[in-house]
C-alpha positions as CSV (number, residue, x, y, z in Angstrom):
1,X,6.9,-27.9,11.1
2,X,9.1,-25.3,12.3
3,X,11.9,-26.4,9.6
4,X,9.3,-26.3,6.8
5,X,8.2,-22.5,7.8
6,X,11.7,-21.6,7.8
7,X,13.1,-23.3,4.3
8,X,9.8,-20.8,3.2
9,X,10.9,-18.1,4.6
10,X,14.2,-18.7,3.0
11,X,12.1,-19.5,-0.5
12,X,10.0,-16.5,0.1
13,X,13.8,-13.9,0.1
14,X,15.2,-15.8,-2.6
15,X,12.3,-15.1,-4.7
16,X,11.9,-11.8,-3.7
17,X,15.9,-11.6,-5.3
18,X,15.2,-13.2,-7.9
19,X,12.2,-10.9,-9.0
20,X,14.3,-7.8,-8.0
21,X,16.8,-8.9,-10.0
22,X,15.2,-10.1,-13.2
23,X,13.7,-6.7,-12.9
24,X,17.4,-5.1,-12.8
25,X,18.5,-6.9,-15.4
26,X,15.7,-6.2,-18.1
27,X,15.7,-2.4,-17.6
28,X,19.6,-2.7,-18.2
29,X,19.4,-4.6,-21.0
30,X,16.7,-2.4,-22.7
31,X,18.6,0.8,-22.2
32,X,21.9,-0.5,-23.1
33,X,20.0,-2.2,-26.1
34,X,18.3,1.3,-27.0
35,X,21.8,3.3,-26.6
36,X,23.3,0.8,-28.9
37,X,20.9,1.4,-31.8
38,X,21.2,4.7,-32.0
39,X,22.8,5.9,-35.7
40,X,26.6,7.2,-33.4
41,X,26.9,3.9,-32.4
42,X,24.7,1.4,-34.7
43,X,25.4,-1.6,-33.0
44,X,22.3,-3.3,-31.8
45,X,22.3,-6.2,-29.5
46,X,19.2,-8.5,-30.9
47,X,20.3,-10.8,-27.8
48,X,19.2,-8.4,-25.0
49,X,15.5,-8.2,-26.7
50,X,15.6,-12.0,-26.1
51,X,17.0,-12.4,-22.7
52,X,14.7,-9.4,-21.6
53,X,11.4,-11.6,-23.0
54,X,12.9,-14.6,-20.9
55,X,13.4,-12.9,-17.6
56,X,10.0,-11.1,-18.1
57,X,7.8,-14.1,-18.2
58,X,9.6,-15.0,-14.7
59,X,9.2,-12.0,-13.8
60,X,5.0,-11.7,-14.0
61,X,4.6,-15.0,-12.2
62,X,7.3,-15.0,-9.9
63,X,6.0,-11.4,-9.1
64,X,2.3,-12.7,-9.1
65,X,3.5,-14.7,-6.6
66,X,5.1,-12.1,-4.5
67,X,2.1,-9.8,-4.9
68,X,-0.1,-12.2,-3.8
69,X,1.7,-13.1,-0.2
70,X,1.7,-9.4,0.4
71,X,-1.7,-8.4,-0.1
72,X,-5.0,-10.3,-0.6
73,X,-6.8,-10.0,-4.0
74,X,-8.0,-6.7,-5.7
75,X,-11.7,-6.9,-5.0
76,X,-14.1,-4.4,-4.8
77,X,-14.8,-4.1,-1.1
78,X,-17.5,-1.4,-1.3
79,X,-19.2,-4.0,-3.1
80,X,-18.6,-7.2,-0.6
81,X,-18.8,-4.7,2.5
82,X,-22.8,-4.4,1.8
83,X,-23.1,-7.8,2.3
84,X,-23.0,-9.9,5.8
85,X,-19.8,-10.9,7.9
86,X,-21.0,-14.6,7.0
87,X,-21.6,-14.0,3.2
88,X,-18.2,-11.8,3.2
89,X,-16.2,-15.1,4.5
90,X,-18.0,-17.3,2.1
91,X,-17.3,-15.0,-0.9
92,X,-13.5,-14.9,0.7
93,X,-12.9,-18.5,0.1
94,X,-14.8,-18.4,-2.9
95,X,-12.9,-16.2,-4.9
96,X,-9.6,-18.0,-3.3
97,X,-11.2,-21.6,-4.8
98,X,-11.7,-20.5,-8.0
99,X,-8.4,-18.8,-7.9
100,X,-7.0,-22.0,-7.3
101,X,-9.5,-24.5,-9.7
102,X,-7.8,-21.6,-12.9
103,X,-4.3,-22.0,-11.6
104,X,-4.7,-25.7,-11.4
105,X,-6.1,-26.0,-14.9
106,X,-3.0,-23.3,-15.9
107,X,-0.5,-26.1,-14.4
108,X,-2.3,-28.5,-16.2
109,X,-2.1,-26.9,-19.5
110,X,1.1,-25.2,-18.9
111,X,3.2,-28.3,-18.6
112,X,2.2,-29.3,-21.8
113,X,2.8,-26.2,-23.5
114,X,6.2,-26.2,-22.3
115,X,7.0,-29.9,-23.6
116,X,5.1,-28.6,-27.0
117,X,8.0,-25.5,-27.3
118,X,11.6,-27.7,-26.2
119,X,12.1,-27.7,-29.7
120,X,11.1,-23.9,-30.2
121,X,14.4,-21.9,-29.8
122,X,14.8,-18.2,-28.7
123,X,16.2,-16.7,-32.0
124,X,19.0,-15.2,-30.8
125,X,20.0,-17.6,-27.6
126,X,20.0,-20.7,-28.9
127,X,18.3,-22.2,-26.2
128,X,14.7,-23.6,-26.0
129,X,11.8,-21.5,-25.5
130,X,10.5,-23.9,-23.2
131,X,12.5,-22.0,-20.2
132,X,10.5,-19.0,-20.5
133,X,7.1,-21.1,-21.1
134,X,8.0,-23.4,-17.5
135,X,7.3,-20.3,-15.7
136,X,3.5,-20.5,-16.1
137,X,2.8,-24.0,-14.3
138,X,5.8,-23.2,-11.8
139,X,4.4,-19.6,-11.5
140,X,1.0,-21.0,-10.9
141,X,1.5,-23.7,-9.1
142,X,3.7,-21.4,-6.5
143,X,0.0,-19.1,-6.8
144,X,-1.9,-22.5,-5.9
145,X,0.9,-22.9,-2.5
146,X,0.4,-19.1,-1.5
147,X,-3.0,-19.6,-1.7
148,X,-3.7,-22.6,-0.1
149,X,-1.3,-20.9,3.1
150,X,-3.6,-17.7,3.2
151,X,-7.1,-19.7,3.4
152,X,-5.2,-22.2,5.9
153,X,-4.1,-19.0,8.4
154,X,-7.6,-17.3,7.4
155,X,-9.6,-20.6,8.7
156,X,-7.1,-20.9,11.9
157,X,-8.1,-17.0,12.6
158,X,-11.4,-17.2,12.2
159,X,-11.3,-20.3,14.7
160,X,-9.3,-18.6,16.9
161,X,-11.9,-15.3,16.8
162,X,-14.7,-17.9,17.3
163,X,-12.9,-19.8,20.0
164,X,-12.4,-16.0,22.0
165,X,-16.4,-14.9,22.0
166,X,-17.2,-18.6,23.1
167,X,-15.0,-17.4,26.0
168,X,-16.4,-14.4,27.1
């Protein structure tokens, strides 16, 4: 167990790269690509708008993904603090099921969608469009392992909090 947790934690840095430097790379290409249109110079790079559309679907579910391990879900808590601690951990693992029931059905759509474009090509790349549409099922299905983690540790806490005022 101990080896899985730590090829993670490795997963979790080199994603955390990745995103930072997908991120890097687009707002370099943009600016160079914006520098190079202008009338001095008049050499646009039709490539970079390309690349930049490639890195940025990475970039929202990779970053999704990131986003998510950090933080829990934007939710309205002066809504869900009204309600009781019981109906609060029910609507916790709610919201997390459904989460995961759309993601699954994103995967399964997704993979599709991404067979459907191989023979789409990126105008200027020359490479199928299919690598920019891969990152929605791999994006999601990374959302579907975050997810699955946080209501695992959320259960083990709450048994753990349970476990202590049976003690005292």
């Amino acid at each position: 167990m101990k080896f899985i947790t730590q090829c993670y934690k490795v997963f979790c840095k080199l994603e955390e790269l990745i995103v930072a430097s997908c991120i890097a790379v687009i707002t370099f290409l943009v600016f160079i690509s914006a520098i190079m249109r202008l009338k001095v110079i008049g050499k646009p790079l039709n490539w970079a708008v390309d690349v930049s559309l490639l890195l940025f679907a990475w970039v929202v579910f990779l970053g999704a993904d990131l986003a998510l391990r950090r933080a829990d879900f934007v939710r309205v808590d002066m809504l869900i603090s009204k309600f009781p601690q019981k109906v609060q951990k029910a609507l916790y693992y709610l919201f997390y099921l459904a989460a995961i029931a759309f993601l699954g059905i994103l995967v399964l759509y997704g993979i599709p969608l991404c067979i459907d474009n191989k023979q789409r090509l990126f105008q200027t790349l020359g490479i199928s469009y299919s690598y920019a549409t891969v990152s929605a099922p791999v994006g999601a299905f990374l959302l579907i392992i975050t997810i699955v983690i946080k209501l695992v540790s959320h259960w083990k806490d709450a048994a753990i909090e349970v476990k202590g005022k049976e003690a005292i």
